[in-house]
C-alpha positions as CSV (number, residue, x, y, z in Angstrom):
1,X,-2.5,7.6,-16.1
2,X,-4.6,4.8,-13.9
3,X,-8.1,6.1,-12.9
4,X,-8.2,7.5,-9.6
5,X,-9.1,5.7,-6.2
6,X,-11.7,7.7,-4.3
7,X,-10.4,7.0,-0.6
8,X,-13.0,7.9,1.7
9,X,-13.4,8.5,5.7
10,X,-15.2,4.9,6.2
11,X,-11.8,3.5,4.3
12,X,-9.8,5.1,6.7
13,X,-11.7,3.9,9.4
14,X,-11.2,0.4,8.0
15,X,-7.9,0.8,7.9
16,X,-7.1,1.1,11.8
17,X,-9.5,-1.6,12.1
18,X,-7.8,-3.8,9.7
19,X,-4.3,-2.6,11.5
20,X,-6.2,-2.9,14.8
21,X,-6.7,-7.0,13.7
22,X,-3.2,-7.6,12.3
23,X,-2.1,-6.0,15.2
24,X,-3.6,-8.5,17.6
25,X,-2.5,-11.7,15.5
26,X,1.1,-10.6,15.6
27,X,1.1,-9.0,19.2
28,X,2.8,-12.0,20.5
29,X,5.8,-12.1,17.9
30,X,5.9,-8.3,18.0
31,X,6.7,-8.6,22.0
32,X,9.3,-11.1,21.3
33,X,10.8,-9.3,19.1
34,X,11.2,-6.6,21.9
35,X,12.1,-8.7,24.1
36,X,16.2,-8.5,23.4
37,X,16.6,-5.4,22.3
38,X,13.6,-3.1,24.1
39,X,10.9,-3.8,26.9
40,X,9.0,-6.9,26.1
41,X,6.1,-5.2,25.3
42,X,5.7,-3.3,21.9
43,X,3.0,-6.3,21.1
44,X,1.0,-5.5,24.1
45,X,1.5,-1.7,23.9
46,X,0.4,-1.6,20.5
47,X,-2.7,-3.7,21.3
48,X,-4.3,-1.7,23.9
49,X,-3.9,1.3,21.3
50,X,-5.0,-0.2,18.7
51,X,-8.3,-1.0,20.6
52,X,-8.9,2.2,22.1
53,X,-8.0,3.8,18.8
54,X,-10.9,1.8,17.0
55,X,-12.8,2.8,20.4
56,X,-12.4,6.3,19.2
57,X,-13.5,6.3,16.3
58,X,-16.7,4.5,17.1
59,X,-17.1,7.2,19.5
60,X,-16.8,10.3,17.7
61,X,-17.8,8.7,14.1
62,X,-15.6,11.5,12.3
63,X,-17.3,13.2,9.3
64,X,-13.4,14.3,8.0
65,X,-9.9,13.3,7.5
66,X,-8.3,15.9,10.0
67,X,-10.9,14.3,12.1
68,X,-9.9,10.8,11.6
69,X,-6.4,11.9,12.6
70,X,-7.5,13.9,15.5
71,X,-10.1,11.6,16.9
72,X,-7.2,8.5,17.4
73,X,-3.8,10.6,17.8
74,X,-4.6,11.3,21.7
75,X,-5.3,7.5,22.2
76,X,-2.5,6.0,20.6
77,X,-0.5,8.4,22.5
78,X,-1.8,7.7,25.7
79,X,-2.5,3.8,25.5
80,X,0.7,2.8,23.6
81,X,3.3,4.6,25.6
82,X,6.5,4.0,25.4
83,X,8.2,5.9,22.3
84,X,6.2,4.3,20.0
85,X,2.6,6.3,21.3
86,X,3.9,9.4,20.6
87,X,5.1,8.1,17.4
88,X,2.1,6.5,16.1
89,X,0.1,9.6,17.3
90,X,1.7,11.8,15.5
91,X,1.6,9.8,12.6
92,X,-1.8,9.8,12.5
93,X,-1.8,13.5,13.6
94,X,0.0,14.6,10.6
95,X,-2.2,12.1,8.1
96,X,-5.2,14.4,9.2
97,X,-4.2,17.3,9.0
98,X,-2.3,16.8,5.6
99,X,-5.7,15.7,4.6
100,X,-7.4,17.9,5.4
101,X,-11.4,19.0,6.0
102,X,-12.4,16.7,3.1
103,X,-14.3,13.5,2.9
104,X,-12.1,12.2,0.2
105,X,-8.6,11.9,-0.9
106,X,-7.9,10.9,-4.5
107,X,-4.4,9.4,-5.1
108,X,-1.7,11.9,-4.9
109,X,-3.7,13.1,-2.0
110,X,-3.4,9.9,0.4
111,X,0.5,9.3,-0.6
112,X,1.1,13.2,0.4
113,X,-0.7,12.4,3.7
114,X,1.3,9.7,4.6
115,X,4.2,11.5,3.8
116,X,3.5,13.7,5.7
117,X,2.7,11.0,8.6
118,X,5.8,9.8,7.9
119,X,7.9,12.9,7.9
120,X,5.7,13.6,11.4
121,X,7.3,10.4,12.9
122,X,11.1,11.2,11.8
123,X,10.9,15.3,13.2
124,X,9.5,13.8,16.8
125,X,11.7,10.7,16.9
126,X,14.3,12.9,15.5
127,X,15.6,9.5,13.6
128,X,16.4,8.8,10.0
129,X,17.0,5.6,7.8
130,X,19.4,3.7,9.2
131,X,18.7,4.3,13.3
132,X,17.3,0.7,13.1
133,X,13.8,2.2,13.9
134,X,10.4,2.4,12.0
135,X,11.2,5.0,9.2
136,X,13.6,2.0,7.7
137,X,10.3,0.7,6.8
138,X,8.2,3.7,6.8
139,X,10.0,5.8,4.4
140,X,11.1,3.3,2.0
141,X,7.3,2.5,1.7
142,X,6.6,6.2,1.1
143,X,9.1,6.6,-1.4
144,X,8.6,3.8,-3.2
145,X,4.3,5.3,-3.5
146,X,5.5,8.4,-4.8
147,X,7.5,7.0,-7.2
148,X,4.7,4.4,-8.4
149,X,2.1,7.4,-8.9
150,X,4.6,9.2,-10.5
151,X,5.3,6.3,-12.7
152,X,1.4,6.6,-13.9
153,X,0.3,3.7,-11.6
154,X,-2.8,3.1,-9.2
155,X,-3.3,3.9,-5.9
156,X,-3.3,0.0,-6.0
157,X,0.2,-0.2,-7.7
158,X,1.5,2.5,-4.6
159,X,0.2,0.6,-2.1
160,X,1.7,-2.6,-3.2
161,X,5.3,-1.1,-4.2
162,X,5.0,0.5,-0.4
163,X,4.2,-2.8,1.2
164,X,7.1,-4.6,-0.5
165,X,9.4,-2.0,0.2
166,X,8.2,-1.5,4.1
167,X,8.8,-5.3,4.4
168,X,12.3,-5.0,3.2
169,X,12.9,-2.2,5.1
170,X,11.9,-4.1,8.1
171,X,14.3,-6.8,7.3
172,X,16.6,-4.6,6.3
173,X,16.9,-4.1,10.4
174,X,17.9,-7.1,11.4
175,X,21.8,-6.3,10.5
176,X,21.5,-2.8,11.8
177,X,23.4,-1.1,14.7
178,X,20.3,0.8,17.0
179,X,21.2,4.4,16.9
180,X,17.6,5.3,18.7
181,X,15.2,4.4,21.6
182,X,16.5,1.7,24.1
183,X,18.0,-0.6,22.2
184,X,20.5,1.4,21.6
185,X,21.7,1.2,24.9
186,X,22.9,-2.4,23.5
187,X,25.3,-1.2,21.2
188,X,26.1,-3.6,19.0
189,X,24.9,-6.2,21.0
190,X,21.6,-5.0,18.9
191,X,22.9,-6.7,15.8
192,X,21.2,-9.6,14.6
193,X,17.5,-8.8,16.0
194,X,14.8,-7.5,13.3
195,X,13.2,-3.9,15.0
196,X,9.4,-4.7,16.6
197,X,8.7,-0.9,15.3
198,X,9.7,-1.4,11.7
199,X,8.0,-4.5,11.8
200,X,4.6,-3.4,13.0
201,X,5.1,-0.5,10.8
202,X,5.0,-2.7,7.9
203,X,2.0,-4.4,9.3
204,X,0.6,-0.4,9.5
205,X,1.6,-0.2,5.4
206,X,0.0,-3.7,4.5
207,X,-3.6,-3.1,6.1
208,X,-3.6,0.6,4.5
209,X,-3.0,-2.0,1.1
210,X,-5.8,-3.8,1.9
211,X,-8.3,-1.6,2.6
212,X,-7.5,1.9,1.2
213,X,-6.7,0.5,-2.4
214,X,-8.9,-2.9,-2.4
């Protein structure tokens, strides 16, 4: 068995600043890929939140993980609008409270609170794997960090299998029928264009690599 990673608050804060960053170099790519299928303005929607989530935290400095979730859920929700806010916030909603009143999550700990993050996001956008949203990169990525830690890897080796398999995921989209949100509206006129959630959910999986298991 690999030797545990000790994943405290201040990673978790680095890791919505890290998303926060990726967020804002990709903003512009992630609004055209909205643009054919949704509003033209996941990039910009999930800018704004990302800043006032950051905002947040450097406001309330939270001593806790179910107060790292709770002190950015409200933001996201209100400054991303859209379906993705609501999403998002009850991502990060869930991530708390599966955490917990703790200052640290060991391994098994963070991969159960995403999980249940990401089972959070499925039960509100009442979507599954294959609706051409972002569980068909979020829950691949989960799945494949359970099965890593199970495997006797790292937080490290998780958090790499779950980046690789939230990027495939993503791409995995691009062929996909939209069975959720607006673009399905577009039938299968929605063919052919790679989902903006998915995609900035794998950016959301790769900063979590970067900073929770560096």
């Amino acid at each position: 068995m690999a030797d545990a990673t000790a994943v405290t608050v201040e990673d978790l804060v680095a890791w919505v600043h890290r998303f926060s960053e990726v967020i804002a170099e990709h903003a512009d790519e992630l609004t055209q890929l909205d643009s054919p299928i949704g509003d033209a303005d996941h990039g910009t929607n999930m800018r704004r939140g990302c800043r006032a989530a950051v905002e947040a935290l450097e406001a309330t400095g939270p001593e806790d993980v179910t107060g790292f979730g709770r002190a950015i859920a409200m933001k996201l929700i209100s400054a991303v609008g859209g379906t993705s806010g609501p999403l998002y916030g009850s991502f990060f909603l869930a991530f708390g409270t599966a955490g917990g009143a703790t200052h640290t999550l060991d391994d098994a700990g963070t991969v159960a609170a995403l999980r249940a993050a990401v089972d959070a996001v499925a039960a509100r956008g009442k979507a599954e794997p294959g609706d051409k949203t972002m569980l068909d990169a979020l829950i691949p990525a989960v799945e494949a960090m359970e099965a890593s830690l199970e495997a006797g890897g790292s937080l490290r080796d998780a958090m790499a299998a779950g980046t690789t398999a939230a990027e495939e995921g993503m791409h995995a989209t691009t062929p996909m029928i939209a069975r959720k949100g607006r673009a399905s509206y577009l039938g299968e006129r929605s063919i052919g264009h790679q989902d903006p959630g998915a995609t900035s959910s794998w950016l959301l999986v790769r900063s979590a690599a970067e900073t929770l298991a560096a």
